[in-house]
Structure formats: structure tokens, C-alpha cells
KELUM-949046 format. One record per residue (C-alpha): x, y, z. Coordinates in nm, 4 decimals, always signed. Layout:
<rs>
r u = X | v = Y | w = Z
...
</rs>
This chain:
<rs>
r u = -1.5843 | v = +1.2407 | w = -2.8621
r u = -1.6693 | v = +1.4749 | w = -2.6166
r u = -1.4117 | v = +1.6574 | w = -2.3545
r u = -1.5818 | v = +1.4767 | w = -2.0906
r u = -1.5499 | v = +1.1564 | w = -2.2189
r u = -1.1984 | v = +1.2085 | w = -2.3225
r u = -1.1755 | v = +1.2510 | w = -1.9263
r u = -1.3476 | v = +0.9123 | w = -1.9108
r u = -1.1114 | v = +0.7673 | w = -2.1151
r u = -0.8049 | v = +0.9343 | w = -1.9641
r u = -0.9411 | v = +0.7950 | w = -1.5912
r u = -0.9936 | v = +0.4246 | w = -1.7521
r u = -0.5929 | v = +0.4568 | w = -1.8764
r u = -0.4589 | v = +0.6022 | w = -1.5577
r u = -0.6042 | v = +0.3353 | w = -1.3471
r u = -0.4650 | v = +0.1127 | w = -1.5727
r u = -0.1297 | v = +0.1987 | w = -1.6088
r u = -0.1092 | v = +0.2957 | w = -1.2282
r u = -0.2180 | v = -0.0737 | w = -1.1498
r u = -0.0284 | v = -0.2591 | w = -1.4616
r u = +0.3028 | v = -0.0884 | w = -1.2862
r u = +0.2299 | v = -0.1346 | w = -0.9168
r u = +0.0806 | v = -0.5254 | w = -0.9518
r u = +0.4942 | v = -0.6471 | w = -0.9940
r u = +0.5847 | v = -0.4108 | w = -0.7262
r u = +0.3371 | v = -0.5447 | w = -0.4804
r u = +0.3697 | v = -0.8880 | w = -0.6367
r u = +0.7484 | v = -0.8330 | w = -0.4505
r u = +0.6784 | v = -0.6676 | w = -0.1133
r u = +0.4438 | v = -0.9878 | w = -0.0628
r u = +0.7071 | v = -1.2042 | w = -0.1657
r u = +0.9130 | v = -1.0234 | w = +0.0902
r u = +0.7827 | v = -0.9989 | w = +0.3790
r u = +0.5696 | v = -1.3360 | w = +0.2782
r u = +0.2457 | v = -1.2331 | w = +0.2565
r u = +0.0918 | v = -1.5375 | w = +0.0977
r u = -0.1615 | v = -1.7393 | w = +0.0093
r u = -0.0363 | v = -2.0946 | w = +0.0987
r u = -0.2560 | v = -2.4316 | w = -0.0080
r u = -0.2475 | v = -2.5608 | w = +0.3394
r u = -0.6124 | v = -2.5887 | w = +0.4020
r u = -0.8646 | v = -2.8313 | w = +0.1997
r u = -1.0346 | v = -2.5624 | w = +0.0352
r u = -0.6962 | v = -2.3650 | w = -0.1217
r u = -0.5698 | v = -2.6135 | w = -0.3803
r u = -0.3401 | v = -2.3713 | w = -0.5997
r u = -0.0168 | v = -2.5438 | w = -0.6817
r u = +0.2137 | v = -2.3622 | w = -0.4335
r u = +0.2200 | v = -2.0148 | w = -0.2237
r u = +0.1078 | v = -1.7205 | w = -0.4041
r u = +0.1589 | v = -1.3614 | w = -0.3099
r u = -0.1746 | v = -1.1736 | w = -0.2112
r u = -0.1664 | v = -0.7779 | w = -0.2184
r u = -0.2873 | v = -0.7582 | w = -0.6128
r u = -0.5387 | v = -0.5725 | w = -0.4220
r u = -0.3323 | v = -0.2969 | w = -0.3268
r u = -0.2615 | v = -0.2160 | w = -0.6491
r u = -0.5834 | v = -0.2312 | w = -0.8070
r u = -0.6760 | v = +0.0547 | w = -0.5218
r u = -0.4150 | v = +0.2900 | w = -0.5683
r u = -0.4913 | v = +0.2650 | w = -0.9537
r u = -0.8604 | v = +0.3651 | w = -0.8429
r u = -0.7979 | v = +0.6214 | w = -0.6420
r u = -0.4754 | v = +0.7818 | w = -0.8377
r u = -0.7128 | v = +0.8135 | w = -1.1086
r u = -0.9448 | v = +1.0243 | w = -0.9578
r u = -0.7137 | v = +1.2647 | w = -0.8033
r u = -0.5334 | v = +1.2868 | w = -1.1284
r u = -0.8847 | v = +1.4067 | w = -1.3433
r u = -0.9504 | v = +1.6196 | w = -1.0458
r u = -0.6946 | v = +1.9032 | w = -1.1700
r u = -0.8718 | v = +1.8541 | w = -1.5571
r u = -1.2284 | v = +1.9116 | w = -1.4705
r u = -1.4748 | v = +2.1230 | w = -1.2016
r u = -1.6373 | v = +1.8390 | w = -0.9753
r u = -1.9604 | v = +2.0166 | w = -0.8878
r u = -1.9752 | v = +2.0207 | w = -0.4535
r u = -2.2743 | v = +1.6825 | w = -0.4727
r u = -1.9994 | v = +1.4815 | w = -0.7361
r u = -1.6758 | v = +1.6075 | w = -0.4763
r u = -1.8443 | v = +1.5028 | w = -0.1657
r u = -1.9901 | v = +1.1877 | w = -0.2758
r u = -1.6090 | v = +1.0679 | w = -0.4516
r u = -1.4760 | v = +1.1611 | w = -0.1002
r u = -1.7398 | v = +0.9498 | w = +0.0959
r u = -1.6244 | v = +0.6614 | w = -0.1718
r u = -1.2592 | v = +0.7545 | w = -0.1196
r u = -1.3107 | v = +0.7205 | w = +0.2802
r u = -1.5023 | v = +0.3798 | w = +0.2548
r u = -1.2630 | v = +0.2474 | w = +0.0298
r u = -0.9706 | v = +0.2858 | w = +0.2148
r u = -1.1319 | v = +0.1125 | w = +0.5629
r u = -1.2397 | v = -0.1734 | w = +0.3603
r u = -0.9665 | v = -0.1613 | w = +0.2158
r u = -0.7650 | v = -0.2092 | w = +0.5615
r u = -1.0196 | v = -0.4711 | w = +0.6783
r u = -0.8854 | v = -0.6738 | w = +0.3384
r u = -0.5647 | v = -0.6351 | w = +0.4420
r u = -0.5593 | v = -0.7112 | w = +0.8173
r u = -0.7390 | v = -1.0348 | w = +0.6682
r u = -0.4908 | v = -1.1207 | w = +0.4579
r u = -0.1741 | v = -1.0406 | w = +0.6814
r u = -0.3479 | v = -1.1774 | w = +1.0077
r u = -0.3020 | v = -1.5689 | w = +1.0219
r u = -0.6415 | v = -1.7506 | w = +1.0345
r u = -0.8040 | v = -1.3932 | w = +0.9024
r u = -1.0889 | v = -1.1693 | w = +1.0902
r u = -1.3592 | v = -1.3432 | w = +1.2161
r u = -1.6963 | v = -1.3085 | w = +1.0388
r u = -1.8339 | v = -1.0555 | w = +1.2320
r u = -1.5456 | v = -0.8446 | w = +1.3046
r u = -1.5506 | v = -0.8055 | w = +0.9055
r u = -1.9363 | v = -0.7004 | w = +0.9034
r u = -1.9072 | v = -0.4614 | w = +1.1839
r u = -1.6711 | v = -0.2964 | w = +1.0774
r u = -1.8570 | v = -0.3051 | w = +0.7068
r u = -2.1236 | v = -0.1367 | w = +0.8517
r u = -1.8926 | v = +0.1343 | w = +0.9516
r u = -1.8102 | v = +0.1512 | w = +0.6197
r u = -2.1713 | v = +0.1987 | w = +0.4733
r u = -2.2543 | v = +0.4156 | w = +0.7372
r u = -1.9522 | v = +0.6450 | w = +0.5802
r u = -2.1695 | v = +0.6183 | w = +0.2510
r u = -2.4927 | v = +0.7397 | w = +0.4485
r u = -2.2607 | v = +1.0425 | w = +0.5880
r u = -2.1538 | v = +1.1461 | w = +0.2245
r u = -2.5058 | v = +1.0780 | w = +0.0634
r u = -2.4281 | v = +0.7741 | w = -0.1094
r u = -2.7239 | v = +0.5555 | w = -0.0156
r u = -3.0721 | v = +0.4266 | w = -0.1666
r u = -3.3145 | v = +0.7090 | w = -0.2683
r u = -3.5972 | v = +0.5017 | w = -0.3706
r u = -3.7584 | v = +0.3618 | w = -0.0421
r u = -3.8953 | v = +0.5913 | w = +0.2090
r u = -3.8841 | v = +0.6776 | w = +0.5409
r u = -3.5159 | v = +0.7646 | w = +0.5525
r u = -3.4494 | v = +0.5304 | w = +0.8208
r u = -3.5835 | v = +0.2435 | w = +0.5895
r u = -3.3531 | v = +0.3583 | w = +0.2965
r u = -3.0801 | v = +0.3577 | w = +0.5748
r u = -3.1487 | v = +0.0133 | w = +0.6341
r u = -3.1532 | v = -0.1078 | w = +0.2612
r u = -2.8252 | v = +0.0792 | w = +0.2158
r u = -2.6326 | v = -0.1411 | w = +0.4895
r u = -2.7999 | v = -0.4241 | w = +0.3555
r u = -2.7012 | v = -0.4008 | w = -0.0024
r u = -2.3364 | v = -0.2522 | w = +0.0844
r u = -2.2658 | v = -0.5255 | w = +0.3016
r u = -2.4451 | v = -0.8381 | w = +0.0575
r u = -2.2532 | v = -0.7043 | w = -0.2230
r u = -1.9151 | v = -0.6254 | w = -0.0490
r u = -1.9713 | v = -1.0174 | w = +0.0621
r u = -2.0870 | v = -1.1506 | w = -0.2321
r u = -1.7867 | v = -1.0278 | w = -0.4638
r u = -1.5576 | v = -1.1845 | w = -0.2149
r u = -1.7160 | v = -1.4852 | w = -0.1756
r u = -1.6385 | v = -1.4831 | w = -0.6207
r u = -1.2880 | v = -1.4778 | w = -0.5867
r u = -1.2151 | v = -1.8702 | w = -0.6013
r u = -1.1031 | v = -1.8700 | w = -0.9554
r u = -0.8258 | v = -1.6595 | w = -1.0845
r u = -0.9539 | v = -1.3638 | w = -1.3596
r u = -1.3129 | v = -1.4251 | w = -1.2031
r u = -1.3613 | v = -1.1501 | w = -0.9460
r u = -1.1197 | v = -0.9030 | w = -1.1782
r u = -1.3253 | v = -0.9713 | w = -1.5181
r u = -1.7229 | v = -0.9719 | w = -1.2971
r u = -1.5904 | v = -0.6004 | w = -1.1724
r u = -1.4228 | v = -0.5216 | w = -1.4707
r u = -1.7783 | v = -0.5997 | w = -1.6688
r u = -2.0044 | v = -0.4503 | w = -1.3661
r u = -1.8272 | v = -0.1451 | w = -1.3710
r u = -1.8673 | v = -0.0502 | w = -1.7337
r u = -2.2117 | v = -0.1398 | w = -1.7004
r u = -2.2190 | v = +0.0948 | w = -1.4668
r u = -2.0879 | v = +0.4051 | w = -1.6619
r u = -2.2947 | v = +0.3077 | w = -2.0166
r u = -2.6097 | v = +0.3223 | w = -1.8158
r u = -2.4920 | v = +0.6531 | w = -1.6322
r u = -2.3690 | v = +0.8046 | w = -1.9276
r u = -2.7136 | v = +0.9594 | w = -2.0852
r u = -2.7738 | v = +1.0992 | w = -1.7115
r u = -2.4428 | v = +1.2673 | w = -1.6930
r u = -2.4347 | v = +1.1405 | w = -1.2798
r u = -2.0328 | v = +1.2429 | w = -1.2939
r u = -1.9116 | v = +1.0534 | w = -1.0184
r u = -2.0574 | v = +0.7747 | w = -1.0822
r u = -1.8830 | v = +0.7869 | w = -1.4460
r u = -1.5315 | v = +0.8651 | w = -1.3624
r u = -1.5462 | v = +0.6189 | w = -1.0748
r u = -1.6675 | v = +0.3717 | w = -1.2911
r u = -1.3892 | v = +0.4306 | w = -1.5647
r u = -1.1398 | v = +0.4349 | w = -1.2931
r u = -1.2280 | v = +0.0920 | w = -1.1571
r u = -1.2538 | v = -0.0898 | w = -1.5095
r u = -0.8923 | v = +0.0778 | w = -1.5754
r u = -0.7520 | v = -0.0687 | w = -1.2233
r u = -0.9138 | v = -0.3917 | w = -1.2435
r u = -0.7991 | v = -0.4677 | w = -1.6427
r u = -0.4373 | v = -0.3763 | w = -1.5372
r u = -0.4036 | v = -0.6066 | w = -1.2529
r u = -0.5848 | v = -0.8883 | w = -1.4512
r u = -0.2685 | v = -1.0136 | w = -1.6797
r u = -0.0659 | v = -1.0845 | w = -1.3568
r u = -0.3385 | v = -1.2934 | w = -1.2050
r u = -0.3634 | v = -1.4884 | w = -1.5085
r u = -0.0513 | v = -1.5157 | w = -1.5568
r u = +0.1573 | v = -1.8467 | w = -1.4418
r u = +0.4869 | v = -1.7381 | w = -1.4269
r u = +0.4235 | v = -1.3415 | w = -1.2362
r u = +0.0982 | v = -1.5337 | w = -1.0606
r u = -0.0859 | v = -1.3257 | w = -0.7694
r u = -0.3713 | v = -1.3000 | w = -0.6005
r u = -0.6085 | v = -0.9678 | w = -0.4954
r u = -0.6405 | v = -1.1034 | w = -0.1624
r u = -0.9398 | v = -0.9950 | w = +0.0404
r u = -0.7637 | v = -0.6446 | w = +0.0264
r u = -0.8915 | v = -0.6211 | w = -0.3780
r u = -1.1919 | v = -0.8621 | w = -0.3235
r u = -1.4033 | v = -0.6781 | w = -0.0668
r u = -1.2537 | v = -0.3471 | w = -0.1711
r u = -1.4179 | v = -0.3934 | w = -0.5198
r u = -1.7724 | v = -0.5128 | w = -0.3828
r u = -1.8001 | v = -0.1955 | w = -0.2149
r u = -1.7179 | v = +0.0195 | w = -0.4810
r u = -1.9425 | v = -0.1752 | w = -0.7097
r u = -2.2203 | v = -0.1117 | w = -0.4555
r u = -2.1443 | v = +0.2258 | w = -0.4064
r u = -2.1956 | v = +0.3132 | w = -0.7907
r u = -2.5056 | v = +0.1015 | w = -0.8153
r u = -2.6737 | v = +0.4034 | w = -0.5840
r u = -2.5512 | v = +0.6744 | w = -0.7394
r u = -2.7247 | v = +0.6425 | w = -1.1380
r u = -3.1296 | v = +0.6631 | w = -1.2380
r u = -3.2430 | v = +0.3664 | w = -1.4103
r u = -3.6016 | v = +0.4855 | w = -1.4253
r u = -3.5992 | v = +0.7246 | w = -1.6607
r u = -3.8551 | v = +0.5329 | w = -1.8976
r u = -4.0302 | v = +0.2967 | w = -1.6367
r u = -3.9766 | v = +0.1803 | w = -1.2435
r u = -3.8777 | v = -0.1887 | w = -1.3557
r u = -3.5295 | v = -0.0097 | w = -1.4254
r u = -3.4779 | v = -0.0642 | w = -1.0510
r u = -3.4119 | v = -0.3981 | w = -1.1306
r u = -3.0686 | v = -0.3255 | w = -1.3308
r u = -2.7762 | v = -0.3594 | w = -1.0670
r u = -2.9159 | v = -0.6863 | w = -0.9918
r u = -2.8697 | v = -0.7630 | w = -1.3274
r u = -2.5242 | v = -0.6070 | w = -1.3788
r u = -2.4211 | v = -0.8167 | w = -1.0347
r u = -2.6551 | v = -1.1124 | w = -1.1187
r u = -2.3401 | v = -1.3888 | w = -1.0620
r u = -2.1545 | v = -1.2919 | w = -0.7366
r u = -2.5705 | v = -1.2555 | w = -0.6183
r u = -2.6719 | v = -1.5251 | w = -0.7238
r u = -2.3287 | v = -1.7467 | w = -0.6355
r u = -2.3901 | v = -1.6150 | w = -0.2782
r u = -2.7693 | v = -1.6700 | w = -0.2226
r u = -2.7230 | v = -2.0621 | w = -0.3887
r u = -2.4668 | v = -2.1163 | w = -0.1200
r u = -2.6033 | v = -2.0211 | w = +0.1492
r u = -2.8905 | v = -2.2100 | w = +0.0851
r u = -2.7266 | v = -2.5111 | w = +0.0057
r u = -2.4888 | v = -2.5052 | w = +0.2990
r u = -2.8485 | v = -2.4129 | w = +0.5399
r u = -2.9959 | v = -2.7429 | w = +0.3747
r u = -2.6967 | v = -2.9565 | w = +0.4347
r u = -2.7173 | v = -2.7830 | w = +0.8324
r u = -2.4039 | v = -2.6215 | w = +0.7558
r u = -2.3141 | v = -2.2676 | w = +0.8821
r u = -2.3259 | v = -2.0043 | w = +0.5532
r u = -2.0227 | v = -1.8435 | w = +0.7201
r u = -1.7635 | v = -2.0890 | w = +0.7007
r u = -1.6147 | v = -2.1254 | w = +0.3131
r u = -1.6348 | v = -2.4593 | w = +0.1007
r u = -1.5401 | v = -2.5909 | w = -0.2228
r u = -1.9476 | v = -2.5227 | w = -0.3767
r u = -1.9258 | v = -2.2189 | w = -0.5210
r u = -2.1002 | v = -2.1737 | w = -0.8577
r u = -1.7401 | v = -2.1884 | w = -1.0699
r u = -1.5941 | v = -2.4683 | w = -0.8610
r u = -1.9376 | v = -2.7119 | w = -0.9459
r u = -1.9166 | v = -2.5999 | w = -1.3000
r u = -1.5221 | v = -2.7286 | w = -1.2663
r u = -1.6722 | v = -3.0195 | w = -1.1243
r u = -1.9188 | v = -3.0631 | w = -1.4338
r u = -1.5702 | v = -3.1018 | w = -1.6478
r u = -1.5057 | v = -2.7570 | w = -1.7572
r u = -1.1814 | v = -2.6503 | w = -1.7761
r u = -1.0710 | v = -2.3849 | w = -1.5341
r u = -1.0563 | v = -2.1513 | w = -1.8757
r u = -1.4102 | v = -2.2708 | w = -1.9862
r u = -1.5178 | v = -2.1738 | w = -1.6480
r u = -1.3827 | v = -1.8156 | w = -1.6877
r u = -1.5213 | v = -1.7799 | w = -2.0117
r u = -1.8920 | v = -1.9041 | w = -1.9138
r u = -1.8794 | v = -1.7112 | w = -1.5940
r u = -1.8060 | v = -1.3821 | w = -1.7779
r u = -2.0024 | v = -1.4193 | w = -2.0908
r u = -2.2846 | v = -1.4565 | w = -1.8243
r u = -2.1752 | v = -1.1020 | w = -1.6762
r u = -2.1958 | v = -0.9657 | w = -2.0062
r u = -2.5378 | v = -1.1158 | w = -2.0898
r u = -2.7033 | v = -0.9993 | w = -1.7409
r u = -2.5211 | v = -0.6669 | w = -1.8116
r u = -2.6905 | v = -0.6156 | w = -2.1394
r u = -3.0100 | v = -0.7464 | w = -1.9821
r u = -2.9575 | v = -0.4833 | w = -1.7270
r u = -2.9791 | v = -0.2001 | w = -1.9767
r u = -3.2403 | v = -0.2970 | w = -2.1581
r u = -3.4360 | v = -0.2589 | w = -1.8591
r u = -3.3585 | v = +0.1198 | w = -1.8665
r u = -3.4743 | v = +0.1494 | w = -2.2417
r u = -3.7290 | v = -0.0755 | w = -2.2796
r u = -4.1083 | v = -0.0584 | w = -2.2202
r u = -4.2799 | v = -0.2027 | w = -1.9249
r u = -4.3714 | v = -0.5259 | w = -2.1259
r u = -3.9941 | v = -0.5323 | w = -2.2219
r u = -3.8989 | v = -0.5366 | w = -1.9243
r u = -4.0879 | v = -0.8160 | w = -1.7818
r u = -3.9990 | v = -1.0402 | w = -2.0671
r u = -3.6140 | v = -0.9814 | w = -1.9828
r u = -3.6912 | v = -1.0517 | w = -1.6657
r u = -3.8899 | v = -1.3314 | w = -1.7400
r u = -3.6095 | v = -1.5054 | w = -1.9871
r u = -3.3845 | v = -1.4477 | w = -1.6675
r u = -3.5655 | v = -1.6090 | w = -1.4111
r u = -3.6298 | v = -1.8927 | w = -1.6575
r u = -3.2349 | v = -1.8815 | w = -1.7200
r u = -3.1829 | v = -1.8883 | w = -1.2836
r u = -3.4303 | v = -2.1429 | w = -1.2115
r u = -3.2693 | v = -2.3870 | w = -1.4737
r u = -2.8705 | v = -2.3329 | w = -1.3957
r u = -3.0105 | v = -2.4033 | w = -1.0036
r u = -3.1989 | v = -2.7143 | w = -1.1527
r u = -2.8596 | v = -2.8181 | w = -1.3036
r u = -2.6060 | v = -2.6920 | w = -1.0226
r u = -2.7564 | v = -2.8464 | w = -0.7368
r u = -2.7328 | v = -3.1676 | w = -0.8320
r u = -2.3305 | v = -3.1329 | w = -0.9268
r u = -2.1233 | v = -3.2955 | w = -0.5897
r u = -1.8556 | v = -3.1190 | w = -0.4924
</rs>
């Protein structure tokens, strides 16, 4: 093992231990000043009111982390700056979570985006962005885009407890084996760091007796991160078709989002406003158990992940026979999914 991935590893326990600790502590400060999610609306069906604010501590796990392997290694000034334009992002979305969560009835819709698009445009500042498409301006506008879809789609994930932990738990380690070979820093340490923070909040949220949720506050948070280290690796170091990857590696909350909306456009139902037809929830509805939905849903993160690297190592005809097998794999769970009633 090399020192710097002993600093990998020491990042992935940090975050872990930060968040394993502060989960209960959170877990209490909901409790107390009753910061909870409450099954008084048709599409919340948990058993009774569970504390939100998980999110809080997956956060301070990510960015406690960071600051800690600061004082063990030399950030060059491109890996500094762009942690600090990640740092900066995180903590607005991570405010616009939380004023969801606290705020009775939540933000509405576009509040959230606008002030989303603040947060990309903090990316932009800090030189986090798309590098593939030119003009600039065009890049710009793929970077809001894609930090806002993904922010979205990870949230729109969390219906299912363990689901929107384990999909960033698995995208971010995608994200650092891929990175790895290009030694993109920041990208690697942030990527430990949120695997670390996500795995020690996970046992709480699975757990029935210490139950809580991440809340919008952990949700959103960890679609922006996610989005910010999808920019900041090369996946073309053997062919262009590597693009493809970190649609791959966040295939499901993608995918979960575009069906949707598409379904809910059919029906002449707004996109915007939240229903029990998310991908999980029709699976539930296929008779899976809530644990054989969690299972599927991840294994399916793993297998787009792996899909996703193989696009950086294989040849061009590789490539377009993973993609090929994927599509095939898309168009049939669609087939199959939109004809579940939920």
C-alpha cells in the first residue's frame, strides 16, 4: 500500500467514525426539538414519526475528513481550490436540505432549483465543471444541468431506507477506483470521505429500534457531491465512449427520475409533485420484500458500476457491447415496470 492510499484509507475511516458517532447525537437533537418525519400524508407510510437530520451527520463526517488529511498531505493549489469550491457548495445545499426539512410543507420546487443553481454556479467559480463540450458557455450550461438532475435525482431515491445511503455509498467508490490510475487527488479523498460518511450513518437508518432518516439535508447534499466528483476524473484515457461512465455509476437514481417523469407527463400529472411510483416502491408492489428491494436496487448499482469501468478499459467495440447489454437491460425493466400499478 502506498502512503497515499493509506491517506485514502485513513479519510474513508474518519468519515466513518465521525458519522457512526454523530448519527445518535443528531438522532436526539431531532427528537428534541421534533424535527420529524411524520406519516401524515398518503405518500409517507413509515410506522410512526422518525427523526430526520441523519444528514447532518453524514456531512460533518465528509467534511471532518478532509480537513483532518489536510495536515497529512500537500494539496497541490488546483486539488485545494477545487475541495474548497466542493466544501462551499456543500454546505448551501446543505442548508437548502435543512430549511426543507425544518420548514413545514418544505421549499417550493423552484425555490430549491434556484438556489441549486447558486450552488453549481459555486462549482463553475472553483473550476469544478464539464471540460468536454466547448464553447465555455455551453460547458457552463451542461454543468447546471447535470448538478442540478443529479442533486434531484438522488433525492427523488430516498423512499426506501439504506437506498440513497448504499447508491452513494457504491457511486462514490466507483468514483475513486476509476480516479485512482489518474491520481486526480481531490476527486480521491473526496470520494473516500463520502463512502466513509455514508457507511457510518447507514446502520442507524436500518436499524428499527435507533431508526432515522437523512432528510433532504443528506439526500440532496449527497447528489451534489456525487455530481461534483463525476467532473473532476478522465475516463478517456483509452477511447471517448469512457464519457459514458458516471451515467453508468448513477444509472438508478437517473434512470428512477427520467421513468417518473415520464410516467407522471403521460398520466397529465405535474413531474414536480412526489407519488408513490418510484422504481423501488413498484418493485415493492411486484411482491418484493422491502429487503429484496434493497438488495436488487444495489446489486444493480454495483453491476452499472462495474459496467462503468469497463468503459474506461475496454476497446471501442467493448464499449458498445456494454452499452448495448445495458440498454437491452433498461428497455426491458421499463417493459416490466410500467405496467406494475401503484
Amino acid at each position: 500500500m502506498t502512503r497515499a492510499h493509506g491517506l485514502y484509507l485513513l479519510c474513508w475511516i474518519t468519515a466513518g467514525l465521525v458519522s457512526l458517532i454523530l448519527t445518535p447525537l443528531m438522532r436526539g437533537i431531532a427528537t428534541r426539538f421534533n424535527i420529524m418525519d411524520r406519516p401524515d400524508e398518503k405518500l409517507k407510510t413509515h410506522g410512526g414519526a422518525v427523526p430526520y437530520l441523519g444528514g447532518v451527520a453524514i456531512i460533518a463526517g465528509f467534511i471532518i475528513s478532509l480537513i483532518l488529511v489536510r495536515f497529512f498531505t500537500h494539496f497541490h493549489t488546483g486539488t485545494l481550490k477545487s475541495i474548497r469550491g466542493i466544501f462551499l457548495g456543500t454546505i448551501l445545499v446543505s442548508l437548502i436540505g435543512f430549511t426543507d426539512d425544518a420548514r413545514r410543507g418544505g421549499l417550493h420546487f423552484r425555490t430549491k432549483f434556484m438556489l441549486q443553481a447558486l450552488a453549481a454556479i459555486v462549482l463553475i467559480a472553483f473550476d469544478v465543471r464539464i471540460k468536454f463540450a466547448h464553447p465555455v458557455w455551453l460547458a457552463d450550461l451542461l454543468t447546471l444541468v447535470w448538478v442540478i438532475g443529479i442533486t434531484n435525482a438522488l433525492n427523488l431515491t430516498d423512499v426506501m431506507d439504506g437506498l440513497a445511503g448504499g447508491i452513494a455509498t457504491i457511486a462514490s467508490l466507483a468514483f475513486l477506483f476509476i480516479s485512482l490510475p489518474t491520481e486526480e487527488i481531490y476527486v480521491n479523498f473526496a470520494s473516500a470521505a463520502l463512502a466513509g460518511a455514508c457507511m457510518g450513518f447507514l446502520p442507524y437508518n436500518l436499524s428499527k429500534k435507533r431508526r432515522i432518516f437523512m432528510g433532504d439535508t443528506g439526500s440532496l447534499t449527497l447528489g451534489y457531491i456525487l455530481a461534483a466528483l463525476s467532473m473532476g476524473t478522465s475516463y478517456t484515457k483509452i477511447n471517448n465512449i469512457g464519457l459514458f461512465s458516471p451515467l453508468l455509476i448513477l444509472a438508478l437514481p437517473i434512470y428512477d427520475t427520467i421513468l417518473v417523469s415520464l410516467l407522471r407527463l403521460h398520466k397529465g400529472q405535474s413531474p414536480f409533485i412526489g407519488s408513490k411510483d418510484h422504481l423501488p416502491l413498484r418493485l415493492k408492489a411486484m411482491g418484493l420484500s422491502q429487503k429484496q428491494v434493497l438488495t436488487v436496487c444495489l446489486a444493480f448499482c454495483v453491476a452499472a458500476s462495474w459496467g462503468a469501468y469497463l468503459l474506461t478499459r475496454l476497446s471501442p467495440i467493448g464499449c458498445i457491447i456494454v452499452i448495448a447489454v445495458a440498454l437491452f437491460i433498461f428497455g426491458v425493466l421499463s417493459w416490466k415496470i410500467s405496467k406494475v400499478e401503484v
